[in-house]
C-alpha positions as CSV (number, residue, x, y, z in Angstrom):
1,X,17.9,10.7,-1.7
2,X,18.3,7.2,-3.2
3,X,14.4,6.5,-2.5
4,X,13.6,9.9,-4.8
5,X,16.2,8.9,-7.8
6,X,14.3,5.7,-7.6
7,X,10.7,6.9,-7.2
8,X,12.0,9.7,-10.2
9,X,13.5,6.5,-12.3
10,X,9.9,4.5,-11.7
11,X,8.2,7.3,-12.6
12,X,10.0,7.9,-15.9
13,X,9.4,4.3,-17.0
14,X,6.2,4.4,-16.5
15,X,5.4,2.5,-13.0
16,X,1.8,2.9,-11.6
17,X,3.6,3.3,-8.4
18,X,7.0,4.6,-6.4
19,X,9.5,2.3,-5.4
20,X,8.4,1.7,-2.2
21,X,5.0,0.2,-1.1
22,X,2.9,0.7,2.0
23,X,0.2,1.2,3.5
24,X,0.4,5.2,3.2
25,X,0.9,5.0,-0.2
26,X,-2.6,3.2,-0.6
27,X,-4.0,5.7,1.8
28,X,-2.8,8.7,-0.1
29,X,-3.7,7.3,-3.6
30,X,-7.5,6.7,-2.3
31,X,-8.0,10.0,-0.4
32,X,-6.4,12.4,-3.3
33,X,-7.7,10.3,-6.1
34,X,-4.0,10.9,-8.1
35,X,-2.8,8.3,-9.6
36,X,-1.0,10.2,-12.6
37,X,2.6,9.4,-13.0
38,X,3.5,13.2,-13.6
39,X,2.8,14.0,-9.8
40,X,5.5,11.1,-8.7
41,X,7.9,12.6,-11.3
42,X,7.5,15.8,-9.7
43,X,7.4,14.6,-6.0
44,X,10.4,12.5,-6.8
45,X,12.1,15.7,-8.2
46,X,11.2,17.7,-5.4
47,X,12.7,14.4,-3.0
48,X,16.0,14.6,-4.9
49,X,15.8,18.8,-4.3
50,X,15.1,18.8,-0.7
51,X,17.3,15.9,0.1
52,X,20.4,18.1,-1.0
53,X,19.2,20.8,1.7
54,X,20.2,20.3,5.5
55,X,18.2,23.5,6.0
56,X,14.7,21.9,4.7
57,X,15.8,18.6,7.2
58,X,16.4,21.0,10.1
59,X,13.0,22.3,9.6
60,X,11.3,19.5,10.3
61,X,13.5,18.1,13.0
62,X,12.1,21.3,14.5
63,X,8.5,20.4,14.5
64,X,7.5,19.1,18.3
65,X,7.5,15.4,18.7
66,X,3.6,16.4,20.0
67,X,2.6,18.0,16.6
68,X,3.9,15.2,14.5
69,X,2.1,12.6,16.8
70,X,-0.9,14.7,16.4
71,X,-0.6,14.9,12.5
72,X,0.0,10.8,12.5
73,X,-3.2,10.5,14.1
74,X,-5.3,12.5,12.0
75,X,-3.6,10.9,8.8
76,X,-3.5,6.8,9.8
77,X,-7.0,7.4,10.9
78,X,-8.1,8.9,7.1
79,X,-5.4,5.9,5.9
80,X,-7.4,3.9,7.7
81,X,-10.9,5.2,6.7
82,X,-10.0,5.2,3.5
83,X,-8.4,1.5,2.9
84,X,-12.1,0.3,4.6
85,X,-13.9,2.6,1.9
86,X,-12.4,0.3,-1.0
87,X,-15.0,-2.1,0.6
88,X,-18.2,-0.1,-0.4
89,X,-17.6,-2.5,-4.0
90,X,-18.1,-5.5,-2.0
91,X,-21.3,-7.1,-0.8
92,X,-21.1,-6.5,2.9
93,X,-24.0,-8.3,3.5
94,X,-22.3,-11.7,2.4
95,X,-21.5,-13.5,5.4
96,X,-18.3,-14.7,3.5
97,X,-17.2,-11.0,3.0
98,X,-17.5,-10.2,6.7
99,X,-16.2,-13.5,7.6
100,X,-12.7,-12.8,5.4
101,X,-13.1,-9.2,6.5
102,X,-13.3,-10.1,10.0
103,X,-11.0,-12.8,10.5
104,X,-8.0,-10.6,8.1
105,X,-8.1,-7.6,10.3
106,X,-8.1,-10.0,13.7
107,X,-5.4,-12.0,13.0
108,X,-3.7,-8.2,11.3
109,X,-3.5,-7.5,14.5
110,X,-3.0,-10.4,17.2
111,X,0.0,-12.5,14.8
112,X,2.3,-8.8,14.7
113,X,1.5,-8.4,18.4
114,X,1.9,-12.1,19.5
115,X,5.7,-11.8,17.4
116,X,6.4,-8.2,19.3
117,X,5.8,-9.6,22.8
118,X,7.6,-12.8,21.9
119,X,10.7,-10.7,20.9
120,X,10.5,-8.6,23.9
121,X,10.2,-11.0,26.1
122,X,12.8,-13.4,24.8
123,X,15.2,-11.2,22.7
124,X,14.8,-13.2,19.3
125,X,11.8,-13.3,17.2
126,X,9.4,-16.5,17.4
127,X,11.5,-18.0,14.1
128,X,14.7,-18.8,15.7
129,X,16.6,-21.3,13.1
130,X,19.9,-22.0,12.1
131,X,19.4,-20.2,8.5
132,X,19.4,-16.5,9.9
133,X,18.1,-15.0,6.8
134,X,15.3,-17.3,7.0
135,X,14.3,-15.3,10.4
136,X,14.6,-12.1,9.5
137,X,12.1,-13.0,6.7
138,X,9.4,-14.7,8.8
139,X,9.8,-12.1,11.6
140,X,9.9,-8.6,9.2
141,X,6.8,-10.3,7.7
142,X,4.6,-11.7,11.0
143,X,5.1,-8.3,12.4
144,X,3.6,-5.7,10.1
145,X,0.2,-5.9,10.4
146,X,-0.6,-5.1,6.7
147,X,1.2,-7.7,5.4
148,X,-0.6,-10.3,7.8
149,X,-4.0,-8.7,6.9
150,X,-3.2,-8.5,3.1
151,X,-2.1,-12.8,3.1
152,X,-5.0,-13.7,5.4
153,X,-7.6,-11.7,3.4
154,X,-6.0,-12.7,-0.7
155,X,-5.8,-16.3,1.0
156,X,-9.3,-16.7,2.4
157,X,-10.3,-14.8,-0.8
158,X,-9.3,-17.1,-3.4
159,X,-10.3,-20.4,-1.2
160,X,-13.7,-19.9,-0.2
161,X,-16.8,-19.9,-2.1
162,X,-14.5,-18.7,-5.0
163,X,-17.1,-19.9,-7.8
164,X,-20.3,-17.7,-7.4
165,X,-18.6,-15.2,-5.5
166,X,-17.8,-12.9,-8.4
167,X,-20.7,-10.0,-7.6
168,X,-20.1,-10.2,-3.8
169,X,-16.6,-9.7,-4.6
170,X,-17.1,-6.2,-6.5
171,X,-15.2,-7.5,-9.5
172,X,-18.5,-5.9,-11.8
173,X,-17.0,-2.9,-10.6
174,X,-13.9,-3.4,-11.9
175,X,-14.5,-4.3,-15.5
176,X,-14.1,-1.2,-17.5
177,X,-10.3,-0.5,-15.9
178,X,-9.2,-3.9,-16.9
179,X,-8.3,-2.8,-20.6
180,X,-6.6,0.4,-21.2
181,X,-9.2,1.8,-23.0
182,X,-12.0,0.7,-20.8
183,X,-12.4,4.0,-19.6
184,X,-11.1,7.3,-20.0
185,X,-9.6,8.1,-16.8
186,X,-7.1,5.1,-17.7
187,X,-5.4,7.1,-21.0
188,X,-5.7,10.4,-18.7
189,X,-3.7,9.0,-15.3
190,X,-1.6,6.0,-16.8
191,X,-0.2,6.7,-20.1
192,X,3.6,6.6,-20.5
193,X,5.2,9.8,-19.8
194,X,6.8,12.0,-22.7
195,X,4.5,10.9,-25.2
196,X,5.8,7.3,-25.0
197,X,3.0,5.7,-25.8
198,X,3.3,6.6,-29.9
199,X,6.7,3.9,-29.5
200,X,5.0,1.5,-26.8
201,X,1.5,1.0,-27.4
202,X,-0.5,-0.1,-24.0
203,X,-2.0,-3.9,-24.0
């Protein structure tokens, strides 16, 4: 319930976004193409809605722990799918794109797994100082693989060949959504809710 009143409250002030973020949300908003903000005002009313209802919970605790394994499948796979389709912008035949592309999803995967067997194995996670927030913060972060991919990949990025990289890079692509009214589908799936925008003009 507190994630929808949030969700509801970003959605009412205008965030491009909920107020959470991961990698199904990236998934979602590249393989429905929605990015309006009435859709998370509804979803985040219908959040609110449901919430209130054990009934609508007790449905799905209903569902077979086989079907919803089935159903994750299917929809990490299209997550999946669909976060390496945001590549079709880049020049895949650079040998520094499939270098960053290659080295981001390795180490995506081997850092997380390398910090899940360490814990296992020795009951703490690899950070193990005297400052315990300071753990909790290197471990949460080592061990999601998004988050691992996502620092390798805006790291190497930013550090190699940045110069005359600009067309390999897809930003070309990119240029008529940096300005609000670079192209229409910007006024159509980000203006301000409620008419807002007569009182706060975009930038």
């Amino acid at each position: 319930m507190q994630q929808g009143i949030g969700i509801l409250l970003c959605g009412l002030f205008g965030t491009g976004t909920g107020s959470t973020v991961s990698v199904e949300n990236v998934g979602l908003l590249g393989s429905t193409r929605i990015g309006s903000r009435r859709v998370i005002q509804i979803c985040a009313g219908f959040m609110i809605f449901f919430s209130m209802l054990g009934k609508f919970g007790a449905l799905f605790a209903s569902i077979p722990f086989t079907i919803f394994a089935a159903v994750y499948c299917v929809l990490f796979g299209l997550v999946a799918a669909v976060g390496l389709s945001f590549l079709q912008f880049t020049n895949m035949n650079s040998m520094r794109n499939l270098f960053i592309v290659g080295v981001s999803i390795f180490l995506g995967l081997s850092v997380p797994e390398y910090f899940f067997r360490y814990s296992m194995a020795a009951q703490r996670g690899p950070a193990h100082t005297k400052a315990g927030w300071f753990n909790d913060y290197i471990n949460t972060i080592f061990s999601s693989p998004p988050t691992v991919g996502l620092m390798v990949a805006v790291f190497l990025d930013n550090t190699l060949e940045v110069k005359d990289a600009g067309r390999d890079r897809g930003m070309p692509w990119w240029v008529p959504f940096r300005s609000f009214k670079g192209d229409s589908r910007n006024e159509e799936f980000y203006s301000l809710p409620f008419n807002l925008n007569r009182f706060f003009p975009p930038s």
